[in-house]
C-alpha positions as CSV (number, residue, x, y, z in Angstrom):
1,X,-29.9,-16.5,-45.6
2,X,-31.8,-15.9,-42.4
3,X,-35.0,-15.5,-40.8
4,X,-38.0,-15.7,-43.3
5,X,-41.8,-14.5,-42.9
6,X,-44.9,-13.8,-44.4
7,X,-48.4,-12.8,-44.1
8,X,-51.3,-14.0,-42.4
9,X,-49.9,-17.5,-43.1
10,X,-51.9,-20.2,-40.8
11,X,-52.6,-24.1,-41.3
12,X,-54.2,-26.8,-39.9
13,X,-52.7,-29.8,-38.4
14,X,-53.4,-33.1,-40.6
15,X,-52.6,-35.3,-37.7
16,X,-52.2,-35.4,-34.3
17,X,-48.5,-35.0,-32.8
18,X,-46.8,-36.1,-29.5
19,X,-43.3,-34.1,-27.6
20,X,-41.1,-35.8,-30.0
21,X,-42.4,-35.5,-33.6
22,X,-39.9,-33.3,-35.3
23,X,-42.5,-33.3,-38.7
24,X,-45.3,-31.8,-39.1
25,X,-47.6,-32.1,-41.6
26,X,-50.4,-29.6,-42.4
27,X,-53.8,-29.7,-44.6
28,X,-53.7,-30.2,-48.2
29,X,-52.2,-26.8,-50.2
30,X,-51.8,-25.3,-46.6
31,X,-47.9,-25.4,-46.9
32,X,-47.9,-22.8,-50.1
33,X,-49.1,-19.9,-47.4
34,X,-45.1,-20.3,-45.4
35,X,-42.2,-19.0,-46.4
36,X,-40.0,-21.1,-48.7
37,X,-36.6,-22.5,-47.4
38,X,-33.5,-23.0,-48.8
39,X,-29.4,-23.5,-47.0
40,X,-30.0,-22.3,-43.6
41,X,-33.4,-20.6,-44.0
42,X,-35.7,-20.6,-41.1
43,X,-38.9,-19.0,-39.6
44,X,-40.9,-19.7,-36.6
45,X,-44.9,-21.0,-35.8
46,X,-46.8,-21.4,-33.2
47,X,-49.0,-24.3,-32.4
48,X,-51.8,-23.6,-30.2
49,X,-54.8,-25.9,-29.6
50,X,-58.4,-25.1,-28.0
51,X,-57.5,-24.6,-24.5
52,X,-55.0,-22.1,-26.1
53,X,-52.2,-23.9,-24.8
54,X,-49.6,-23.0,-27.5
55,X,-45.4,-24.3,-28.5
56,X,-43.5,-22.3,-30.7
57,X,-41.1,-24.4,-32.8
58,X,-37.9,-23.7,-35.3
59,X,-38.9,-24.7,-39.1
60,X,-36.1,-25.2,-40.6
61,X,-37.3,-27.1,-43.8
62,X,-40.8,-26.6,-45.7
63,X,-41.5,-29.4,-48.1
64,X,-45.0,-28.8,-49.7
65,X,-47.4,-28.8,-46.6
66,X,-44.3,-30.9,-44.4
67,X,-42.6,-28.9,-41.9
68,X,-39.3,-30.0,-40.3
69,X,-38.8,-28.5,-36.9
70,X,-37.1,-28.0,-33.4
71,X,-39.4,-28.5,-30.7
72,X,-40.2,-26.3,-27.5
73,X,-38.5,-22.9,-28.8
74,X,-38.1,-19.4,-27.4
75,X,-39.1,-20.8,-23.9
76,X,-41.8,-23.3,-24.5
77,X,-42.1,-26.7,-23.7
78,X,-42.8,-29.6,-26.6
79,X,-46.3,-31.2,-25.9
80,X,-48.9,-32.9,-27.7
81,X,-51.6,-31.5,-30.3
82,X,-54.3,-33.0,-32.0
83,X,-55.8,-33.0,-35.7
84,X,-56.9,-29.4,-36.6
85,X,-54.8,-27.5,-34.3
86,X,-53.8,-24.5,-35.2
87,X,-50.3,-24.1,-36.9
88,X,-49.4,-20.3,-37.4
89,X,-46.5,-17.9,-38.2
90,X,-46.6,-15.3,-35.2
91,X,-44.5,-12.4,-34.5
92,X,-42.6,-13.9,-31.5
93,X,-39.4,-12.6,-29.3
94,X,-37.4,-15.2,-31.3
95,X,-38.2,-13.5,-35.0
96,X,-37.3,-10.1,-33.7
97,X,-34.1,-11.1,-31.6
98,X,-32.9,-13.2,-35.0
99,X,-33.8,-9.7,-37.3
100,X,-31.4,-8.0,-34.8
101,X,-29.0,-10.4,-34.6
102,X,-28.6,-10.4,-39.1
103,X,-28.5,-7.0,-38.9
104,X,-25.6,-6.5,-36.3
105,X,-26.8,-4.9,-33.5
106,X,-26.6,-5.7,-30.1
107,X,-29.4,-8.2,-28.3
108,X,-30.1,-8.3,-24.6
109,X,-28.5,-12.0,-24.2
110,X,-26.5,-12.5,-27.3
111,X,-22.5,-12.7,-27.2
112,X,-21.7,-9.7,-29.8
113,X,-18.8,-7.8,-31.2
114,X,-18.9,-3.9,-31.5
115,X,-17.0,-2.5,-33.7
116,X,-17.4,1.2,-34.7
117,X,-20.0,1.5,-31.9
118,X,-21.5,4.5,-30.3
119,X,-22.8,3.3,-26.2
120,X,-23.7,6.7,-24.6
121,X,-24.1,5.9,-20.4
122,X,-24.4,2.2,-20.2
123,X,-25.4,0.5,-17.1
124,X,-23.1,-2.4,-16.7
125,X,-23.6,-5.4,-14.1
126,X,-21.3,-6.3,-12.1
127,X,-18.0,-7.4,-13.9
128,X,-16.3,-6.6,-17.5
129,X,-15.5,-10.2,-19.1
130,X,-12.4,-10.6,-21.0
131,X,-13.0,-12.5,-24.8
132,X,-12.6,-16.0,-22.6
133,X,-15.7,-14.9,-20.1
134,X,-12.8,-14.2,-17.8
135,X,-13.3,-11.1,-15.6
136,X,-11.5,-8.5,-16.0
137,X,-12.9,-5.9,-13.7
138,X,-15.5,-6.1,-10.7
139,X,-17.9,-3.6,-10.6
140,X,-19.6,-2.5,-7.1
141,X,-22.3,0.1,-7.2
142,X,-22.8,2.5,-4.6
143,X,-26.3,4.0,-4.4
144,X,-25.9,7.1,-3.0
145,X,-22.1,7.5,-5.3
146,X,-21.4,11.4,-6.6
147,X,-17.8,10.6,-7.0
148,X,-16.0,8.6,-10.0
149,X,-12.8,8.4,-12.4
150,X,-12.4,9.9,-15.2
151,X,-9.9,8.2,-18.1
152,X,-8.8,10.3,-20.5
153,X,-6.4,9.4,-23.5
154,X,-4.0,12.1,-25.2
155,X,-2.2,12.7,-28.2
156,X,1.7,12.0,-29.0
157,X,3.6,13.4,-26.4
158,X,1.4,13.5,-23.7
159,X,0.1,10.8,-21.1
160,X,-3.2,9.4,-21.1
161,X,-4.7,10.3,-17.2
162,X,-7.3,8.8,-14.2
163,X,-8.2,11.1,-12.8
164,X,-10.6,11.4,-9.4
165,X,-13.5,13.8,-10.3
166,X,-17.2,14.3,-9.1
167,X,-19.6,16.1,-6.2
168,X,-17.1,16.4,-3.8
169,X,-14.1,19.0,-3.8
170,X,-11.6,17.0,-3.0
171,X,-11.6,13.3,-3.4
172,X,-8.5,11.1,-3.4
173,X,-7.8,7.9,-4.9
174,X,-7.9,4.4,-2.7
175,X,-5.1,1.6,-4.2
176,X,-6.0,-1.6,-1.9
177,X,-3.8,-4.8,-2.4
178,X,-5.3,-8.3,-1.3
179,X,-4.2,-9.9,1.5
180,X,-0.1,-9.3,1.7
181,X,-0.3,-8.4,-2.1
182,X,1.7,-5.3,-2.7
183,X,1.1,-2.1,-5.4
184,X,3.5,-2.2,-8.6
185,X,3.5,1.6,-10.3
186,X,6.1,1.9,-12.9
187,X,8.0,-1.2,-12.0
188,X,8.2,-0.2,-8.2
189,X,6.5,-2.2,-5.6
190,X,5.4,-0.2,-2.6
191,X,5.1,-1.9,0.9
192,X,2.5,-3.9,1.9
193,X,1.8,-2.0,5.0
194,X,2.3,1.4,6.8
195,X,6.1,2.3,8.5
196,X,6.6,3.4,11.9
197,X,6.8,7.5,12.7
198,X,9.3,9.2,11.1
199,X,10.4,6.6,8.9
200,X,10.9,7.2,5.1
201,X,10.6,5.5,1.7
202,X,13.6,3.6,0.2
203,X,14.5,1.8,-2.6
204,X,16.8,-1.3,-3.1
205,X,18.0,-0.6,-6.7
206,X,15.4,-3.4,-8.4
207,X,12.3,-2.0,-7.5
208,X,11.4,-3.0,-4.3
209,X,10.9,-0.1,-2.0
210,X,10.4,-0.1,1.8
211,X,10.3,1.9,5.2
212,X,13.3,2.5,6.9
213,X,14.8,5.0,9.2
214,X,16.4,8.5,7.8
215,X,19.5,8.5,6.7
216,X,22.4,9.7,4.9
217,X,24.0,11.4,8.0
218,X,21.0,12.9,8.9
219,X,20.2,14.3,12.7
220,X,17.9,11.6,14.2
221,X,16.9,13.2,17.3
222,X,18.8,15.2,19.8
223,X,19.0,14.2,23.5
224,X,20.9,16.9,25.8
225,X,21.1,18.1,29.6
226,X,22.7,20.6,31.6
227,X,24.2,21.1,35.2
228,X,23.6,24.1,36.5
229,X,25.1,23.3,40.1
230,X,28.2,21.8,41.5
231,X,29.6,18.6,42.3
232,X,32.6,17.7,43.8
233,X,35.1,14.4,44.3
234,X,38.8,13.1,45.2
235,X,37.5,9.7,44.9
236,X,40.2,7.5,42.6
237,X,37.8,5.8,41.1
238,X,35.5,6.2,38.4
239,X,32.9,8.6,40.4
240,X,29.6,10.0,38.0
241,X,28.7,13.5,38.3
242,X,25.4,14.0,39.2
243,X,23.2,15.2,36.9
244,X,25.5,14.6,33.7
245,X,23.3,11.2,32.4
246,X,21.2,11.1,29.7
247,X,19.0,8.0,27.5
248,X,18.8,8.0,24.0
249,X,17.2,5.5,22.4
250,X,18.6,4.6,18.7
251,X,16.0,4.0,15.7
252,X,18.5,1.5,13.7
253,X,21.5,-0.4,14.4
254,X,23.0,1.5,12.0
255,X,23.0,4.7,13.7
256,X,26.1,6.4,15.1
257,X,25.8,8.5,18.3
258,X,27.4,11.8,17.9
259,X,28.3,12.8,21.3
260,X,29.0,16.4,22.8
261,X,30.5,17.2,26.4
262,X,31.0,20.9,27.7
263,X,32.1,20.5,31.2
264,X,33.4,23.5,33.5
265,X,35.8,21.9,35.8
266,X,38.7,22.2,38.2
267,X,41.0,19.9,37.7
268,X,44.2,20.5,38.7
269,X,43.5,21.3,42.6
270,X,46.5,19.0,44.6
271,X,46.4,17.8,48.2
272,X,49.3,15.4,48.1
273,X,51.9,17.3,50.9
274,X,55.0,16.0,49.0
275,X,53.7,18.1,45.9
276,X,53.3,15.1,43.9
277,X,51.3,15.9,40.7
278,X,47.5,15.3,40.8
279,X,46.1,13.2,37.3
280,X,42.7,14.0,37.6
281,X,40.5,12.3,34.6
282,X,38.0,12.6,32.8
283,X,35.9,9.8,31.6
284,X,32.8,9.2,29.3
285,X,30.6,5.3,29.7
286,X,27.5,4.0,28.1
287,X,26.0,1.6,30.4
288,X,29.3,-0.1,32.2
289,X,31.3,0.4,29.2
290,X,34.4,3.5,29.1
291,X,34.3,4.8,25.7
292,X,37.5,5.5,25.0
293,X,38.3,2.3,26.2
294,X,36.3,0.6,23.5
295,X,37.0,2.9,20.8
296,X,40.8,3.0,20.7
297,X,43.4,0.5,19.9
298,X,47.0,-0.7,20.9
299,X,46.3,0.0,23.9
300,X,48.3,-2.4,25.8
301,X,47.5,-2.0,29.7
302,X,46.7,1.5,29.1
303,X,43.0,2.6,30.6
304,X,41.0,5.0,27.9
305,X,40.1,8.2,28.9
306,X,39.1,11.5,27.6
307,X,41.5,13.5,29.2
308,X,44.0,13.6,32.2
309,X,45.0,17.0,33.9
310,X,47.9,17.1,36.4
311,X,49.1,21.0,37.6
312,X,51.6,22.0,40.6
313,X,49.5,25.5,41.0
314,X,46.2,26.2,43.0
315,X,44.0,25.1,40.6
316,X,41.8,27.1,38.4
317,X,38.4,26.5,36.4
318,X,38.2,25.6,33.0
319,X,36.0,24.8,30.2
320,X,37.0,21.3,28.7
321,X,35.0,20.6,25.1
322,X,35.0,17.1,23.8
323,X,33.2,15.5,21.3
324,X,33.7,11.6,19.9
325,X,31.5,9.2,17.5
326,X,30.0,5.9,19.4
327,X,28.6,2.5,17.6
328,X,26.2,1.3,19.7
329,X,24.9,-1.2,17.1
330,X,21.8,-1.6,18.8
331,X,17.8,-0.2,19.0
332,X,17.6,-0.6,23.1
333,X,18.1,2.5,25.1
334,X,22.0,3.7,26.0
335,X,22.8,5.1,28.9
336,X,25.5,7.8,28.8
337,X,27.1,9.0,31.9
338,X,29.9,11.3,32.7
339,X,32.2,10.2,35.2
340,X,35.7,11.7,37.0
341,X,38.5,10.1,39.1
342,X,40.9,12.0,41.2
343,X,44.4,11.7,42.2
344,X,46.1,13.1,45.4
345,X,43.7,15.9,44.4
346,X,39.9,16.7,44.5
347,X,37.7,17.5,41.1
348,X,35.4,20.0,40.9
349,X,32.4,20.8,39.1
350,X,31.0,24.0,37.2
351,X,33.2,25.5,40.3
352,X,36.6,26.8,41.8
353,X,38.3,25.1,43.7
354,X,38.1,28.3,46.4
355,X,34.6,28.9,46.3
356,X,33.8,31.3,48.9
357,X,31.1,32.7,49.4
358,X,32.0,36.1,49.0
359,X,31.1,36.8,45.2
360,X,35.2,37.2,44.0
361,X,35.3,37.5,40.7
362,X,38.0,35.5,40.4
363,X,36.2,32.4,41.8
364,X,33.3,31.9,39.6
365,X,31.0,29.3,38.7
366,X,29.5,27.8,35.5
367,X,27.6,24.9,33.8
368,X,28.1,21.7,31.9
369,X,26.4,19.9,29.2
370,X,26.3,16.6,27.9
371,X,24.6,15.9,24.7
372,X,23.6,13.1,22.2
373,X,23.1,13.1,18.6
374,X,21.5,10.0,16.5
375,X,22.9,10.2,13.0
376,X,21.6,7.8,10.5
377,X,23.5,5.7,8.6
């Protein structure tokens, strides 16, 4: 069942026909020279007049010299013809795209299903459809193009790859999202956008991944300074050494500040004519805050402090060490100073308290340090 033709087959027209007549009738005995048609048989004719102006129709039943027929096929137009007209069975685009179509193969405009099918190279438009016309991918061709991917499948055990490959020695592979869309590989979800410096990748358990700060205890950054001269006070209050401040700036709220102090002091240096025992202290603030102050508890009416020093002798130098964790719970910059307050006494600095000028070995100088550690949460 199908497409039918024969030879040389030709006719006349008996009468004339207008757009709309869907039978045709031809001369006497002229039928016999068609194909016969049974079911869904068919074949195709053209009718051309004497000004060559020609329709090619759909026969789809042949009764003696009475064809049935659709009108205006394979991209012609139904018009009108007159008696003797020519009525002939011509090899037209229709007869070979239907041959193709009964035999399986693929046609130019046709809707087809491959199965078993060989395509070396083809050229593809612009977009793969799904079976629903839907599109599944969206093709853009670049002219000048000497890079591609290359999909390759594997056997049990192994992982099928895309890999980038072409002209070029090394060529990566560009992911881009729409929009705020975000990437999905192996059920994680990468960001949508680009971190700040410094920042890492991390994950919250279902998937999702982020930028964030490092951390698990990890050094930040380091912020340190020395003195390498003196200073000297007695004032009883809270009096900051020059040149023992520094700014650090935390990443995350999280953060702790790990803070070292190496100061070289004389602290024990009294004044007081009845003999009464200096307290000379030592003190550590971010900003207006003391420290200690903050960080301890049950402290009553007790002040905070890092350390207090009373002695009865000349005093001598010394190298105090502290260190001590602070929570600033913020991203602005922190201010950390070092400052001292005296009592009937007068502190000194990365000096003795005799410090002539006469290069005694037993009056020496020295520096101090102050540092600042961010540790990530």
């Amino acid at each position: 069942m199908g497409v039918k033709v024969t030879n040389n087959a030709f006719g006349t027209l008996s009468a004339g026909i207008n757009s709309s007549v869907t039978t045709i009738a031809l001369d006497a005995g002229q039928g016999a020279k068609f194909p016969t048609l049974t079911g869904s048989d068919f074949f195709f004719a053209t009718i051309i007049d004497t000004s060559n102006n020609l329709e090619i129709v759909k026969v789809t039943a042949r009764s003696n010299d009475s064809m049935t027929v659709v009108r205006g096929h394979d991209n012609t137009t139904a018009r009108s013809f007159s008696t003797g007209d020519r009525f002939e069975l011509r090899p037209v685009a229709a007869l070979f795209e239907s041959i193709i179509d009964a035999a399986g193969d693929v046609t130019l405009t046709g809707t087809e299903t491959l199965t078993n099918k060989t395509i070396t190279s083809p050229k593809i438009g612009t977009a793969i459809l799904d079976t629903n016309g839907n599109e599944l991918f969206k093709l853009t061709a670049t002219g000048s193009a000497v890079n591609e991917l290359t999909y390759a499948n594997a056997a049990t055990g192994n992982k099928p790859t895309l890999t980038a490959s072409g002209g070029d020695t090394n060529i990566g592979v560009s992911i881009q999202p729409k929009g705020s869309g975000q990437v999905t590989i192996d059920n994680l979800t990468f960001p949508a956008a680009d971190g700040s410096a410094n920042q890492f990748l991390k994950t919250d358990g279902s998937g999702n991944l982020s930028f964030d700060a490092a951390g698990g205890g990890k050094v930040l950054q380091v912020v340190t300074v020395q003195k390498n001269d003196t200073f000297s006070t007695s004032s009883t209050s809270d009096t900051t050494v020059t040149g023992l401040t520094l700014n650090i700036t935390p990443s995350a709220t999280s953060s702790k500040i790990f803070v070292l102090l190496n100061l070289t002091a004389c602290l024990g240096h009294y004044t007081d004519s009845n003999g009464v025992n200096s307290h000379n202290r030592v003190n550590l603030f971010r900003g207006s805050t003391n420290i200690v102050d903050d960080l301890i508890t049950g402290q009553g009416s007790r002040t905070g402090t890092l350390s207090q020093h009373g002695f009865r002798t000349f005093g001598h130098i010394e190298a105090l060490c502290y260190h001590l964790i602070d929570l600033p719970n913020s991203t602005s910059q922190q201010t950390y100073t070092v400052k001292v307050k005296a009592r009937s006494s007068t502190i000194f600095i990365n000096r003795h308290a005799d410090d002539s000028s006469n290069n005694n070995a037993n009056t020496p100088r020295g520096i101090s340090t102050l540092t600042c550690m961010e540790i990530g949460a």
